[in-house]
N, C-alpha and C positions, 0 to 999 in steps of 0.2 A: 585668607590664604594668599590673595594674590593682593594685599593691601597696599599702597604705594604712601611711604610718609616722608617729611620734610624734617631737615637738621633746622637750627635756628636760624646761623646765616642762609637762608636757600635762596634767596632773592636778591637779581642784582637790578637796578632799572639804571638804564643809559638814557641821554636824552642831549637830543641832536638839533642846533641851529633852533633852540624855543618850538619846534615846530616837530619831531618826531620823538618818541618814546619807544625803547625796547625792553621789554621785562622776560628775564632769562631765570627761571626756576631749575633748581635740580633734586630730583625726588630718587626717592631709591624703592626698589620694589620687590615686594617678598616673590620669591620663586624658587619652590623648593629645589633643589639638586635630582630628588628622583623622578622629576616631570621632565626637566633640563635635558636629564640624556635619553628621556624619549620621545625629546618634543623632534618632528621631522624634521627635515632638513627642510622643503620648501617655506617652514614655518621661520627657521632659525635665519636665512637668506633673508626673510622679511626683514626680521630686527637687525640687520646688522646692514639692510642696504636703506632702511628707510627715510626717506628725505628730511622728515620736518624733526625729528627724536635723535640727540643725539645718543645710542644705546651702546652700554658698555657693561660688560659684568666686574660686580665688583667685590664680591664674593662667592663660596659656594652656595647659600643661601638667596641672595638676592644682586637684582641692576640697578647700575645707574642712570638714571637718563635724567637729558637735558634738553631744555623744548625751551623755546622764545614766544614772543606774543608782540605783536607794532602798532604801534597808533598811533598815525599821523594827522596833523590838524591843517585842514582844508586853509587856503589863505584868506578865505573871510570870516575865520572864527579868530576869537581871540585863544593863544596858550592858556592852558590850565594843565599846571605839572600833576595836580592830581587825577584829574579827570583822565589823561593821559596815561598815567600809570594805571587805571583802575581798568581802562579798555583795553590795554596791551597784558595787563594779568589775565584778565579774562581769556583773552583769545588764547594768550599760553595754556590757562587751564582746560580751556576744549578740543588745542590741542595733545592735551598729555590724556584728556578722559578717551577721546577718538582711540586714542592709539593703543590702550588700554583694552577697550572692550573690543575693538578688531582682533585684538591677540588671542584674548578672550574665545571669541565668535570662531575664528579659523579653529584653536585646539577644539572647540566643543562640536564643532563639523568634523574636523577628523577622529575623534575618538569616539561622537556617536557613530560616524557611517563605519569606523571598525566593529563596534560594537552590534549594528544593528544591520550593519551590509551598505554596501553598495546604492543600494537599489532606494534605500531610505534616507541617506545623507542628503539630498538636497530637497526636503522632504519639508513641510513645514515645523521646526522640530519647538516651537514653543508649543503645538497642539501635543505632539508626542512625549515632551517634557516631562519628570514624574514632581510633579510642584510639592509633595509631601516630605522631598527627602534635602534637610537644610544644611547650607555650604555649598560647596563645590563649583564648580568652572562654570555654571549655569547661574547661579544664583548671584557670582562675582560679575558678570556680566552684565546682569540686571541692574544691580547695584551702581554698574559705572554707567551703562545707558542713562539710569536717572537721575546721575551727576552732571550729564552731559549734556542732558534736558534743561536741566535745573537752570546752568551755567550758559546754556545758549539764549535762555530768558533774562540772563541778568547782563548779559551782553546787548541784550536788543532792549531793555528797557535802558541804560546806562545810555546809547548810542539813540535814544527819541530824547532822552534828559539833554542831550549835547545842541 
């Protein structure tokens, strides 16, 4: 539902003075129109003020966003333009998975505590969760936590390889 995929050219990497890399992805992200106009306002304020994404809608189905990722090599290492690009991808991609399942995390806070009150919204809602019923804003969330997991270990093994 809320999948976020990549055109072919999506990837640009810059690379600065042998010594800095920037990789800027731009991904596009399914998000129906009927969730859109009811997603709240402090939700929508999010996406449109948030620092590290650049977010845009770019149709009625789905956004655009644009997130970067930097890796800069300490001055007693030697440049490696790959190693370089493969850190600064990374970091872009835990930034795009972060911002992902926060989006995620907030609708699913505010539509349980509509659904279930007030008084349960900040409740622990994976115990409450009905884990039987598959899709949905709960299960998309999951999904990107474990991308984001994934990707935060391929960053910290890449960065002990360096």
């Amino acid at each position: 539902m809320f999948k976020v995929s990549f055109k072919k050219d999506c990837k640009k990497v810059q690379t600065f003075n042998d010594r800095a890399t920037i990789v800027t992805i731009v991904g596009y992200m399914a998000y129906p129109n009927e969730i859109w106009v009811c997603t709240p306002t402090f939700i929508t304020d999010w996406l449109w003020n948030h620092p590290n994404i650049d977010f845009r809608v770019h149709s009625r189905e789905e956004f655009r966003l644009e997130f970067s990722g930097k890796a800069v090599c300490s001055a007693e290492d030697t440049f490696n333009p790959v190693i370089g690009e493969r850190i600064a991808e990374s970091k872009a991609k835990i930034r795009l998975y972060k911002f992902v399942h926060t989006l995620l995390y907030k609708l699913h806070v505010y539509y349980f505590g509509i659904t279930f009150g007030d008084r349960y919204a900040l409740c622990n809602i994976e115990k409450t969760a009905d884990y039987d019923k598959p899709g949905g804003i709960f299960e998309e969330m999951g999904k990107y936590k474990s991308l984001l997991d994934k990707e935060t270990l391929h960053l910290e093994k890449l960065l002990k390889e360096t």
